[in-house]
C-alpha positions in Angstrom: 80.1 78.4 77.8 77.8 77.3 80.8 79.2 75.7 83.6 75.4 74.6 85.8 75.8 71.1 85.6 78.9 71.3 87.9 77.3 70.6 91.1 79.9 73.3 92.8 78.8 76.1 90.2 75.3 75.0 91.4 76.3 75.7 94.9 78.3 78.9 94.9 75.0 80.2 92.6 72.5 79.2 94.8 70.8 82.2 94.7 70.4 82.0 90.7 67.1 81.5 89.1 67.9 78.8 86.3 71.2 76.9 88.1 71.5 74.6 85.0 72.0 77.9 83.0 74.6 79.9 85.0 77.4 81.0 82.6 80.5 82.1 83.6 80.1 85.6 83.9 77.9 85.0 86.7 80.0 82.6 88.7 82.4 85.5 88.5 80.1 88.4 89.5 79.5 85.9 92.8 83.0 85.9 93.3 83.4 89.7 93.1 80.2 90.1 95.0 81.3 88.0 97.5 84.4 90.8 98.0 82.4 94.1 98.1 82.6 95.3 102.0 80.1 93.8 104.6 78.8 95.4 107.8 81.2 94.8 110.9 80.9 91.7 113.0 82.6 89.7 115.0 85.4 87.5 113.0 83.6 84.3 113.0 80.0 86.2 112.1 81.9 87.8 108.9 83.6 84.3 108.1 80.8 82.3 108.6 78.5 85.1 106.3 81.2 85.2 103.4 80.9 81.6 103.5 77.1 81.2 103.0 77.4 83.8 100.3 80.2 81.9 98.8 80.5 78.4 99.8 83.9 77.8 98.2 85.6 80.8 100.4 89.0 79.7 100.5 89.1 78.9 96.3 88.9 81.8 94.5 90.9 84.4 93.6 89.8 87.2 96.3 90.0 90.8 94.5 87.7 92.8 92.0 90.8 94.1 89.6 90.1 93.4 85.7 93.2 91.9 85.7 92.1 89.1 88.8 88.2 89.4 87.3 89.8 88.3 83.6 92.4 85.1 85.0 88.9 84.0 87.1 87.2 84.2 83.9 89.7 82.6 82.1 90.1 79.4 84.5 86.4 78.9 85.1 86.6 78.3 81.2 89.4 75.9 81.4 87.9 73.8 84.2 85.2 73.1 82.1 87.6 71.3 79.6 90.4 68.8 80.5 92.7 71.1 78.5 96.7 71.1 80.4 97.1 74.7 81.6 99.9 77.1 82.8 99.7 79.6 84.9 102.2 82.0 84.7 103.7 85.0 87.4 105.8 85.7 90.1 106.3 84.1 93.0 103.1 84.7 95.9 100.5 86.4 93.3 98.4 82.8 94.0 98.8 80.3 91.3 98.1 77.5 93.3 94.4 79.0 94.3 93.8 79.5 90.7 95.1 76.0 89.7 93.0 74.8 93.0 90.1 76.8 91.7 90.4 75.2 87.8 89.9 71.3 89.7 87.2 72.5 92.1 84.7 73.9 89.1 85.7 70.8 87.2 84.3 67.3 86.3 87.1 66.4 88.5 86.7 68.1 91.5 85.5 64.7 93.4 89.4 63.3 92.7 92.1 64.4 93.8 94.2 67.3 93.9 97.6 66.8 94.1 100.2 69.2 94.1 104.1 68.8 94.2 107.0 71.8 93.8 109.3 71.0 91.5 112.1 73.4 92.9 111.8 71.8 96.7 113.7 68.7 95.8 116.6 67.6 93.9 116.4 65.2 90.6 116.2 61.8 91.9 113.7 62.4 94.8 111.4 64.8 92.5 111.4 61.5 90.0 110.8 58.9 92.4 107.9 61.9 94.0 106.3 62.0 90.7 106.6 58.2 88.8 107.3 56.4 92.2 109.6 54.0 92.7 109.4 50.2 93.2 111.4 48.3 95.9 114.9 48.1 95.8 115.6 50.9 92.9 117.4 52.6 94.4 119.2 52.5 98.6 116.4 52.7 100.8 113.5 51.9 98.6 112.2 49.1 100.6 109.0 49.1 99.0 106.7 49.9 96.1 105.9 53.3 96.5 103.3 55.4 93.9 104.0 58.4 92.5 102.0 61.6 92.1 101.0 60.8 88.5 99.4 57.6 89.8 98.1 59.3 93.0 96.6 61.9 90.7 94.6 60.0 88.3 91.5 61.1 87.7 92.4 64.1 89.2 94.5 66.9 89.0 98.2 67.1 89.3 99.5 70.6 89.9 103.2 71.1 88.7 104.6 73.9 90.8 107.5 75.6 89.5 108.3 73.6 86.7 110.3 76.2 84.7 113.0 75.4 87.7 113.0 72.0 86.7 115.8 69.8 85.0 115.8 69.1 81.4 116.2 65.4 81.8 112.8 65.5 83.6 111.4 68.0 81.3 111.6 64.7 78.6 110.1 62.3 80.6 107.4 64.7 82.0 106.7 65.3 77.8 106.5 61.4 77.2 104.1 61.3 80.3 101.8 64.4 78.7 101.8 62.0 75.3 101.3 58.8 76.5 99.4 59.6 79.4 100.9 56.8 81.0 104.6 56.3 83.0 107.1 53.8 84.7 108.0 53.8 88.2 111.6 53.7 89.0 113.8 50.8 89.3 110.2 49.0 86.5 109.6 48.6 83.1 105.8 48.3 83.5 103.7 51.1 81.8 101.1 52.4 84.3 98.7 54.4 82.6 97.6 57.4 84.5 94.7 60.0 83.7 95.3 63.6 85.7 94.8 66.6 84.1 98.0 69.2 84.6 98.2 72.3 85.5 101.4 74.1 85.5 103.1 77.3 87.2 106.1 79.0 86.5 107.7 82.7 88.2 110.2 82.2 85.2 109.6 83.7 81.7 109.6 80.2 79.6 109.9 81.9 76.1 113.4 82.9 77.5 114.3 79.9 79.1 113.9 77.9 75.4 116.3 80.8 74.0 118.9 80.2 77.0 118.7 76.0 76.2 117.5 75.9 79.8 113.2 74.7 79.4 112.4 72.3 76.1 110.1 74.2 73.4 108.2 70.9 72.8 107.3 70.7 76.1 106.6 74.2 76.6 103.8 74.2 73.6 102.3 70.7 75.2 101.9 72.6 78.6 100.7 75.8 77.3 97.1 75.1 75.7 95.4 77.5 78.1 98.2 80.0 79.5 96.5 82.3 82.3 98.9 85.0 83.8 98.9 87.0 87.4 100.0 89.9 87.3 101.9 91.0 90.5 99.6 92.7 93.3 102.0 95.9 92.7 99.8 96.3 89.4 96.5 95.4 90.6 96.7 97.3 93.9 92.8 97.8 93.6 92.8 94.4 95.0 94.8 95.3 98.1 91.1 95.8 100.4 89.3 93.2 99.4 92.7 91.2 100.5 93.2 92.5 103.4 90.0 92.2 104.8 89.9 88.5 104.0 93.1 88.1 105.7 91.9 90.2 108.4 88.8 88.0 109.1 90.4 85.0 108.6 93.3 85.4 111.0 90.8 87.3 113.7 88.9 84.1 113.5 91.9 81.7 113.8 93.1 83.6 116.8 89.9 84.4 118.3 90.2 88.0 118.9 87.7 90.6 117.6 88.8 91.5 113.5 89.8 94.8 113.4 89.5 97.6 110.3 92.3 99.1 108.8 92.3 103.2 109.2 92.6 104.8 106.2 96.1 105.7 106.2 97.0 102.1 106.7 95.3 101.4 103.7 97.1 104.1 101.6 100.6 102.5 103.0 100.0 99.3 102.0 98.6 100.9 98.1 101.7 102.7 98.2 104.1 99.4 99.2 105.9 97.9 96.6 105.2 94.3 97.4 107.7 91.7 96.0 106.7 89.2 97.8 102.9 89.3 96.6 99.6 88.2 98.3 101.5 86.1 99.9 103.6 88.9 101.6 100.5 90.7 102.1 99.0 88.0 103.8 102.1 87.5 106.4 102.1 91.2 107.3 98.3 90.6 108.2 98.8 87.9 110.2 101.4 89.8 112.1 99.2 92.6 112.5 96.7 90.4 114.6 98.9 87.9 116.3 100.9 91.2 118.2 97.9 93.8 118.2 95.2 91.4 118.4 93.3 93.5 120.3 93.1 97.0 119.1 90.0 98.0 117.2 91.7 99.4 114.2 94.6 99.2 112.5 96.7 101.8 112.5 99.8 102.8 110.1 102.3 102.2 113.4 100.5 98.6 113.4 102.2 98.3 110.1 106.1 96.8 109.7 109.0 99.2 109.5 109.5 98.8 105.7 105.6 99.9 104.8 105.6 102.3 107.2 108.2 104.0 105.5 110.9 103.6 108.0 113.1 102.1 106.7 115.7 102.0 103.5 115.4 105.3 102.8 115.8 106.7 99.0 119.5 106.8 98.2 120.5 110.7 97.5 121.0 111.8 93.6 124.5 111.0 93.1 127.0 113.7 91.7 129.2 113.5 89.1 132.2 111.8 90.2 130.9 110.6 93.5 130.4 107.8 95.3 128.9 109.0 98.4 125.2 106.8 99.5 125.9 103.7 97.1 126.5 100.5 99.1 128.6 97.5 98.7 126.7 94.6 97.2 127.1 92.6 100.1 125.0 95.1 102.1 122.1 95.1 99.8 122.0 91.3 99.6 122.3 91.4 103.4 119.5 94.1 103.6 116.8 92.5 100.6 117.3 89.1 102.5 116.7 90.8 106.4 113.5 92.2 104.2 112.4 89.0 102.7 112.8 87.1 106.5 110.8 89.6 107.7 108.0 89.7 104.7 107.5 86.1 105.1 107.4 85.7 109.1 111.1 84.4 108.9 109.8 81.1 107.0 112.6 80.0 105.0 110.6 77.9 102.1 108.7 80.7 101.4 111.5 83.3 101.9 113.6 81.3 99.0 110.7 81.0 96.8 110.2 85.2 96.5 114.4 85.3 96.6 114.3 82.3 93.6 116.9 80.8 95.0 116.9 77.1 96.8 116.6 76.7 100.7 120.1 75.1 101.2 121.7 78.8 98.9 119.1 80.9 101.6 120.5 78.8 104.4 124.4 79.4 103.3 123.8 83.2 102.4 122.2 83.4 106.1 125.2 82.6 107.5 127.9 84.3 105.7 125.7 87.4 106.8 125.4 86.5 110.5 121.4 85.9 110.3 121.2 82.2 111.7 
């Protein structure tokens, strides 16, 4: 499949002989080239360098795994097609930068991309969000208002978390992949609408039909290209490459010279489980230079308390008969949610998502532990 006639394939291969030829395979070796380590400069020197030798720096999927190489592969492909696509995988292992990567490569890529989570809001404001709503449907409609689909069209509409999402909208989400057309709230017109979709899920969707919870029709319309990310705890190859982006990006947004991580630092954040994902990763970089801005390298005590080791230590074998080291549940849900907070910089959107429970539940848990 060659991808040269999309002028942003022609850009990010620049440096190709025959642009109008440049297959896939090469878009991804410039994406992995783009990764391998550069001399040391100062942050903006290094930010402004990856970005001449990838233009599209913020867009791709930064890592040189198989696993990363292969979903690359995979949605350079499907942006070269207006086929719907899911994207499967835990929460934080960057769905939305491959779904923002399949519009950027595509014929599409001038429209726009919209994206909307469908676990952030309850039924009727996540149908008004995404069919609109026309003036007086519902109490404090007072006017027409356009939905995503519509805001979408031409474009790309990203469905975030759409195994989460109710199975009354699931059918009118299904008439809207059909038709390709919907109604606004409170209006019987049929607008017709034209925005490719791209899905994401954390949630296993095979299992979700079994449990009567996700509709199989709708499943099978949404999953013509499925493209999965695996967890960074299984493609901890990735883990440099990520942490010297982040590195260089934060140096630069703080304006303080970007640091290198020491070698044991390294091996403690390979050896950290990581539920939270790239996006934890990313958090625990940012913290690194926001309080220690201004050391040279990155040391392991630069590190948090759970990837330095010090904390939650293993729980001793228990004998037969005893009960000594186990903990009441209420401490380990107190404990995992302290760890979360702290993984995510104490932001409690993202803090829910890795927990996969709602904001209001983090809220109320919060404060039957004390944590507010």
């Amino acid at each position: 499949m060659r991808l040269g006639s999309n002028p942003r394939v022609v850009e990010a291969c620049g440096n190709c002989d025959d642009r109008e030829t440049c297959s896939v395979s090469q878009v991804v070796e410039v994406l992995a080239e783009s990764d391998r380590p550069r001399p040391a400069h100062t942050a903006r020197e290094r930010l402004a360098s990856f970005a001449r030798r990838c233009p599209f720096e913020q867009h791709h999927l930064v890592g040189r795994s198989p696993a990363t190489l292969q979903a690359l592969n995979t949605a350079l492909q499907a942006a070269a097609t207006d086929a719907t696509v899911l994207l499967t995988g835990e929460s934080g292992t960057g769905k939305e930068v491959l779904a923002g990567v399949i519009h950027r490569y595509s014929a599409r890529a001038a429209n726009p991309f919209v994206a909307v989570n469908c676990a952030a809001l309850p039924d009727p404001m996540l149908e008004s969000e995404l069919f609109g709503h026309v003036k007086g449907a519902y109490t404090g409609a007072e006017k027409d208002r356009k939905g995503r689909f519509e805001r979408a069209s031409g474009g790309t509409i990203f469905l975030d978390e759409i195994g989460d999402m109710s199975l009354a909208l699931q059918a009118k989400i299904l008439r809207c992949l059909e038709e390709r057309a919907i109604e606004r709230l409170g209006d019987e017109k049929v607008i017709p609408v034209d925005g490719r979709v791209v899905a994401a899920t954390h949630r296993n969707l095979p299992r979700c039909i079994e449990a009567g919870k996700f509709r199989e029709d709708l499943y099978f319309r949404l999953a013509v290209i499925v493209i999965h990310l695996p967890p960074l705890r299984e493609r901890v190859e990735d883990i440099p490459a990520l942490a010297e982006h982040f590195l260089t990006r934060y140096a630069c947004q703080y304006d303080t010279p970007c640091p290198t991580l020491s070698d044991p630092a390294l091996e403690r954040l390979g050896r950290y489980p990581w539920p939270g994902n790239v996006r934890e990763l990313r958090n625990v970089i940012e913290r690194v230079i926001a309080l220690w801005g201004d050391a040279s390298v990155v040391g392991v005590e630069h590190l948090p308390p759970e990837i330095r080791g010090d904390v939650s230590p293993p729980i001793p074998p228990l004998e037969p008969g005893g009960t000594d080291g186990l903990l009441p549940l209420q401490e380990v849900e107190l404990r995992h949610i302290r760890r979360v907070l702290a993984a995510t910089g104490g932001r409690l959107a993202e803090a829910a998502e890795v927990l996969g429970v709602h904001r209001n539940t983090l809220r109320r848990k919060m404060r039957e532990h004390h944590l507010t």
